[in-house]
C-alpha positions as CSV (number, residue, x, y, z in Angstrom):
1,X,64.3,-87.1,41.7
2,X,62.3,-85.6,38.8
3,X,59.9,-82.9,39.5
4,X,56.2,-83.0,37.6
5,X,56.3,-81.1,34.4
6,X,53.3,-79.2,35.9
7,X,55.4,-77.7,38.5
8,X,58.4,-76.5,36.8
9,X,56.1,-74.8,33.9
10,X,54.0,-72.8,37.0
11,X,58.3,-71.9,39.0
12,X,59.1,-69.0,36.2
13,X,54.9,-68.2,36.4
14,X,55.3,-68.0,40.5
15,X,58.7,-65.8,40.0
16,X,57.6,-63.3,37.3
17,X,54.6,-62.5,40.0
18,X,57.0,-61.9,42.9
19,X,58.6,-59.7,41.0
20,X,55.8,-58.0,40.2
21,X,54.6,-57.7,43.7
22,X,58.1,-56.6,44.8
23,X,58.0,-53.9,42.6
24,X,54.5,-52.5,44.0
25,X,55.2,-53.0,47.5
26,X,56.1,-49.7,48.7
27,X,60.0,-49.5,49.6
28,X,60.3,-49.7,53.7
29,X,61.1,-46.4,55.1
30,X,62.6,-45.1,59.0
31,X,60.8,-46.2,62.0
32,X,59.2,-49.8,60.1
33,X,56.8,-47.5,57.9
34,X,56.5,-47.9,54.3
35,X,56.5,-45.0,52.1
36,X,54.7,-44.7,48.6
37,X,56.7,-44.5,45.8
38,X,54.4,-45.3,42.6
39,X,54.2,-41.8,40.7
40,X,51.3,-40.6,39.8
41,X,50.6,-39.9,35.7
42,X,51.2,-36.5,34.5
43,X,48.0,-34.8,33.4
44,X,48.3,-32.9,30.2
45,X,46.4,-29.6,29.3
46,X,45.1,-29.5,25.6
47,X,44.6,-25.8,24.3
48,X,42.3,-25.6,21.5
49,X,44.1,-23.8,18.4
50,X,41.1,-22.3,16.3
51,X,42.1,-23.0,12.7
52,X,42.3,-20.1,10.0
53,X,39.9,-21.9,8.1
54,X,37.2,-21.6,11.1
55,X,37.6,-17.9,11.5
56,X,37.6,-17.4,7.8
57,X,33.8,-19.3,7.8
58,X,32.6,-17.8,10.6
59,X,33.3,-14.0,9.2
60,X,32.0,-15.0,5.4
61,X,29.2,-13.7,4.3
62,X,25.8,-16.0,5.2
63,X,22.8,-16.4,3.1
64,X,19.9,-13.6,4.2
65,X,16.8,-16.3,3.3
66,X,15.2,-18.8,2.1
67,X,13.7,-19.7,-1.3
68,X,10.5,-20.1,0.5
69,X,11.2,-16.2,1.8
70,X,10.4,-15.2,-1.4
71,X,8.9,-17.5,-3.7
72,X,5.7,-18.1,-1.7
73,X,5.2,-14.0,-0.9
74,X,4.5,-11.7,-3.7
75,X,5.0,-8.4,-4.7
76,X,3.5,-4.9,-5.0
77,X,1.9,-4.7,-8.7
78,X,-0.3,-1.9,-10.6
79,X,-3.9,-2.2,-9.8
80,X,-4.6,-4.0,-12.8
81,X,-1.9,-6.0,-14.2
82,X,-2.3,-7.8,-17.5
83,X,-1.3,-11.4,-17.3
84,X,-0.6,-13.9,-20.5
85,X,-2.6,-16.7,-19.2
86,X,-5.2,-17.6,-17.3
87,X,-6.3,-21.2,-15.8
88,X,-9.8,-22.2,-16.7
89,X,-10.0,-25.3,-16.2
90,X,-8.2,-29.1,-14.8
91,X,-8.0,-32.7,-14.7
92,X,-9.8,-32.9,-11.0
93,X,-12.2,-29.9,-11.8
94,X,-14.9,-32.4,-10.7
95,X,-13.4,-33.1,-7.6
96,X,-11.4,-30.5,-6.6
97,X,-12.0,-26.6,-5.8
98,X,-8.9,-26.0,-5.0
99,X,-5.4,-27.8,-6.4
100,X,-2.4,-28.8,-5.1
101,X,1.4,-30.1,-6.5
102,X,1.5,-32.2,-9.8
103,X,-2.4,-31.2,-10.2
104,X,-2.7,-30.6,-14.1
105,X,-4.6,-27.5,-15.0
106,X,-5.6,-25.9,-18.4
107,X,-5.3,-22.8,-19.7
108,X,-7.0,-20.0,-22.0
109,X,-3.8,-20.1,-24.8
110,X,-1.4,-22.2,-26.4
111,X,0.7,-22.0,-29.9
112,X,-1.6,-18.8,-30.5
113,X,0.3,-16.7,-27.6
114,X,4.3,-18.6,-28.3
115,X,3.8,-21.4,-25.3
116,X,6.2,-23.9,-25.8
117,X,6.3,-27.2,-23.6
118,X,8.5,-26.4,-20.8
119,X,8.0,-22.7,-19.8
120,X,8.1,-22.5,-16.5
121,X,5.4,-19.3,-14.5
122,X,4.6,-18.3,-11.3
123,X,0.6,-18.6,-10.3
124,X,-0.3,-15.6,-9.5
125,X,-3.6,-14.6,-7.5
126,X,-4.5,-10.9,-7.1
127,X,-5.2,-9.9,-3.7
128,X,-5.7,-5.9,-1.9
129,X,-4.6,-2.5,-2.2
130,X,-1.5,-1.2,0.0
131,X,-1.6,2.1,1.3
132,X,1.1,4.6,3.1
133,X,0.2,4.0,7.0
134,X,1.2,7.7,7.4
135,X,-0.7,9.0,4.3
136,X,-3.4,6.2,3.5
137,X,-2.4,6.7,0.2
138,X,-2.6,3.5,-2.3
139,X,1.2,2.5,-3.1
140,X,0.1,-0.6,-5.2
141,X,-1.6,-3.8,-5.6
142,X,-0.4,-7.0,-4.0
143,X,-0.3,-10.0,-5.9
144,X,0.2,-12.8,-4.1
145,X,2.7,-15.8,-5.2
146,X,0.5,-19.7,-5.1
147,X,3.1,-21.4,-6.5
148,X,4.9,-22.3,-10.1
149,X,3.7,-24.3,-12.7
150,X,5.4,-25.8,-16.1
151,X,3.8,-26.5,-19.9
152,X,4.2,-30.6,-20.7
153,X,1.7,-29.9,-23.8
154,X,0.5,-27.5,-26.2
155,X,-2.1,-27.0,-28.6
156,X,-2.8,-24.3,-31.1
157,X,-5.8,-22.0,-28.5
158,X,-4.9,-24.3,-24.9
159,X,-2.5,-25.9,-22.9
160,X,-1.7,-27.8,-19.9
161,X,0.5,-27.2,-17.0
162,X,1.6,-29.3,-14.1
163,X,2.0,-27.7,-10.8
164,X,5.6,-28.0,-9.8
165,X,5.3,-26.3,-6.6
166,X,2.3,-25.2,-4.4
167,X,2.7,-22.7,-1.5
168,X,-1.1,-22.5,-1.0
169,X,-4.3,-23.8,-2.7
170,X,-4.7,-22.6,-6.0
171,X,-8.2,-21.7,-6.6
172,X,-9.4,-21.8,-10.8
173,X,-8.8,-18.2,-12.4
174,X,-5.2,-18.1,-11.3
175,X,-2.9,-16.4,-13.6
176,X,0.2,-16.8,-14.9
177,X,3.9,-14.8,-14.9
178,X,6.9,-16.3,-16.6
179,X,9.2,-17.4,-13.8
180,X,12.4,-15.4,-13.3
181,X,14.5,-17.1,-10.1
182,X,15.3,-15.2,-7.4
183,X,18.8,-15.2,-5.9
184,X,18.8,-15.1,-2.1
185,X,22.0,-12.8,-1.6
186,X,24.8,-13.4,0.9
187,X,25.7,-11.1,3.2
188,X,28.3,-10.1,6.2
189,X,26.2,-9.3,9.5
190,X,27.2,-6.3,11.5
191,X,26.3,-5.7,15.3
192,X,22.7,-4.1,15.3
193,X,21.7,-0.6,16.8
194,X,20.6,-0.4,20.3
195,X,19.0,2.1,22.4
196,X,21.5,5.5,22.3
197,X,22.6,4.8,18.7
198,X,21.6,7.2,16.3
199,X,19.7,8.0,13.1
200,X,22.2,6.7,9.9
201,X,20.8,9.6,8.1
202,X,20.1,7.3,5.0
203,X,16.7,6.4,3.2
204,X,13.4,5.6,5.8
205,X,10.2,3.9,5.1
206,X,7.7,1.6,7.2
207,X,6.3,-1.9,6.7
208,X,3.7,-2.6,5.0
209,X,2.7,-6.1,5.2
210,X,3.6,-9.3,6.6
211,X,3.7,-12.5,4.9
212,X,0.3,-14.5,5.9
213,X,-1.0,-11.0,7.2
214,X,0.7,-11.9,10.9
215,X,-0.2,-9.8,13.8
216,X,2.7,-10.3,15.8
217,X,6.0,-10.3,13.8
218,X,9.3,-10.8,15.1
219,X,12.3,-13.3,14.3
220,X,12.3,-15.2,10.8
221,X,9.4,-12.9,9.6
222,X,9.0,-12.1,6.0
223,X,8.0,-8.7,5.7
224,X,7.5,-5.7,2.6
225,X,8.6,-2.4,3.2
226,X,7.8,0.6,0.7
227,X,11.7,1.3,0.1
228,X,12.9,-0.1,-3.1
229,X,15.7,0.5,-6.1
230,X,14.2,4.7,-6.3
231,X,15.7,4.3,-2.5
232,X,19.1,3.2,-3.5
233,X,18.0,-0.7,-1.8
234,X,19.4,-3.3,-3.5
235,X,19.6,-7.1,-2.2
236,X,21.7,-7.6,0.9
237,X,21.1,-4.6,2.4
238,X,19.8,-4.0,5.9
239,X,17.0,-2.0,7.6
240,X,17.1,-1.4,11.4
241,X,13.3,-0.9,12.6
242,X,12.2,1.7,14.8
243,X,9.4,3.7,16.4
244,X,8.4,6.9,18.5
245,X,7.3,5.4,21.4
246,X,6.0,8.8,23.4
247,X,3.4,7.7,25.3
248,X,0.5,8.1,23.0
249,X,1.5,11.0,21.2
250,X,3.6,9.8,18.4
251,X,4.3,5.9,16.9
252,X,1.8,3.9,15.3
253,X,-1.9,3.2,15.6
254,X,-4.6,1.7,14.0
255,X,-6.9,3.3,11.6
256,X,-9.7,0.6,10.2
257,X,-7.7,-2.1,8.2
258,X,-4.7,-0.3,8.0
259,X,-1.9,1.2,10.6
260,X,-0.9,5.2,10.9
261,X,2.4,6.1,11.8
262,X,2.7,9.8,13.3
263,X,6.4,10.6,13.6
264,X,7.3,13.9,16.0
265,X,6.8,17.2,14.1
266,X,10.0,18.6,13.1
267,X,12.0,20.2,15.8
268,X,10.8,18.0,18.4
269,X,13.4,15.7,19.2
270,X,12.4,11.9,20.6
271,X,14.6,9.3,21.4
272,X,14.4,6.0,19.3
273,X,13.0,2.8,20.2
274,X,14.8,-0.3,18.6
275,X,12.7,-3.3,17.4
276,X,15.2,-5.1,15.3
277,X,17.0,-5.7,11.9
278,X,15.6,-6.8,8.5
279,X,17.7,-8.6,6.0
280,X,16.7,-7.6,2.4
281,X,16.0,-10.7,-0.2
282,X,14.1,-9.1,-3.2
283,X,13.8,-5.7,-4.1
284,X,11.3,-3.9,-7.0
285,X,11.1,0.2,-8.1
286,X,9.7,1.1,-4.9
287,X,9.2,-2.0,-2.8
288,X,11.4,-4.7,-1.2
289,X,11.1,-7.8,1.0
290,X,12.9,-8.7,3.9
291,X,13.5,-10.8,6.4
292,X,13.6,-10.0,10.1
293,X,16.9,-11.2,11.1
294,X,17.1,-10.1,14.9
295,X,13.9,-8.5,16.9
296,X,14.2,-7.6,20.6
297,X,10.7,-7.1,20.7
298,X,7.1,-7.0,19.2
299,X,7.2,-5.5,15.5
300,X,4.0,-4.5,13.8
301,X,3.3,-3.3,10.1
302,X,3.3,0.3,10.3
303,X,6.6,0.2,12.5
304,X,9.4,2.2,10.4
305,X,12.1,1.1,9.1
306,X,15.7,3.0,8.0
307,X,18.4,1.7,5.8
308,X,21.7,0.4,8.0
């Protein structure tokens, strides 16, 4: 008798799966009980190997800034600078005040002065005196940074410019200052000093301003400080910040517009307090700008400052 074709295709199916059951089934042990005998899988520990290319990019020097650090502040100036050009007019004059990026403005000189089509200038706007908070004496002018601007025509007593960039509104009468770029440097970051640490004995100033005239300054500020090259500064540098704080006796305090810092008189001896760390981007004769890197807490212009 001849079994249906059905049947002996599903026998090997019916054996492989006893087999496989059999094999699960936990072998039979003393006393009728089974005992388990599937192993479990070995778990494997991974240990993280930190490459020599990681530790080499975490120790290499970082960038201090930003373009916009620098290139939308200013600088400290004489108190009346000349300047090449002038705008005195643009294509929206009738409907703008103020102008913007890719406005097209006009100015006061052309092939007369050596403007060629595609010099490149900062916009410049002159703003207020600085003075020493501890002396209220002037240290400079501050000229404020609108923007940049390129020539696309010239004629022989005019010109036109385009606004490349705008940090601000540019109001009509803002002058001109052939561009020079400004590198941000790169620099390693050491551990900052804390409360017990003392004096490094090097070059001291304060802060003068803050970018946007902020109040309250701490972390990612852009700040200027009246320490510059005559101070041995250069790019890269740091300047831990500091003040007196002796009850009301020493530190800082306003005085009308500006701040006054009264330090101890020599041969009194008062501890530091720590505010933070300023990275330096740009540095003139006797000014430099800097960002704040690392604050602990408030900073205020008029705080001092003292090279790392």
């Amino acid at each position: 008798m001849r079994l249906p074709s059905r049947l002996l295709a599903a026998g090997p199916a019916l054996c492989l799966a006893g087999s496989l059951v059999a094999q699960d089934k936990p072998a039979p042990a003393v006393g009728g009980q089974y005992q388990a005998t599937q192993q479990q899988p070995e778990v494997k520990t991974i240990t993280k190997v930190e490459s020599r290319a990681t530790r080499l990019t975490e120790s290499a020097p970082q960038p201090m800034g930003y373009e916009t650090n620098v290139y939308c502040f200013g600088y400290l100036g004489p108190p009346a600078e000349q300047f090449p050009f002038v705008t005195i007019g643009a294509e929206n004059i009738n409907e703008q005040v103020d102008f913007v990026t890719n406005d097209l403005m006009y100015l006061n000189g052309g092939l007369d002065r050596g403007l060629k089509v595609g010099d490149e200038f900062w916009l410049v706007t002159e703003e207020n005196d600085i003075y020493y908070p501890d002396s209220l004496k002037a240290v400079g002018r501050f000229y404020q940074y609108r923007g940049r601007a390129q020539t696309i025509s010239v004629q022989d007593h005019t010109a036109t410019v385009r606004i490349t960039a705008a940090c601000s509104d540019i109001p009509m009468g803002t002058a001109l200052k052939p561009f020079e770029p400004i590198p941000i440097p790169l620099s390693r970051r050491t551990p900052p000093a804390v409360a017990g640490d003392p004096p490094s004995g090097k070059a001291k100033g304060v802060i003068l301003r803050s970018k946007d005239d902020l109040v309250a300054i701490g972390t990612d500020s852009v700040v200027m400080v009246n320490l510059g090259l005559d101070s041995g500064l250069q790019p890269g540098d740091f300047l831990t910040v500091f003040r007196y704080a002796w009850g009301r006796e020493y530190g800082i305090k306003p005085v009308g517009m500006s701040w006054e810092v009264k330090p101890p008189p020599a041969g009194v001896e008062v501890p530091r307090t720590y505010l933070g760390e300023i990275g330096v981007l740009a540095v003139g004769d006797h000014w430099a700008i800097g960002r704040i890197m690392e604050s602990y807490r408030l900073i205020e212009v008029g705080d001092q400052v003292e090279l790392k």
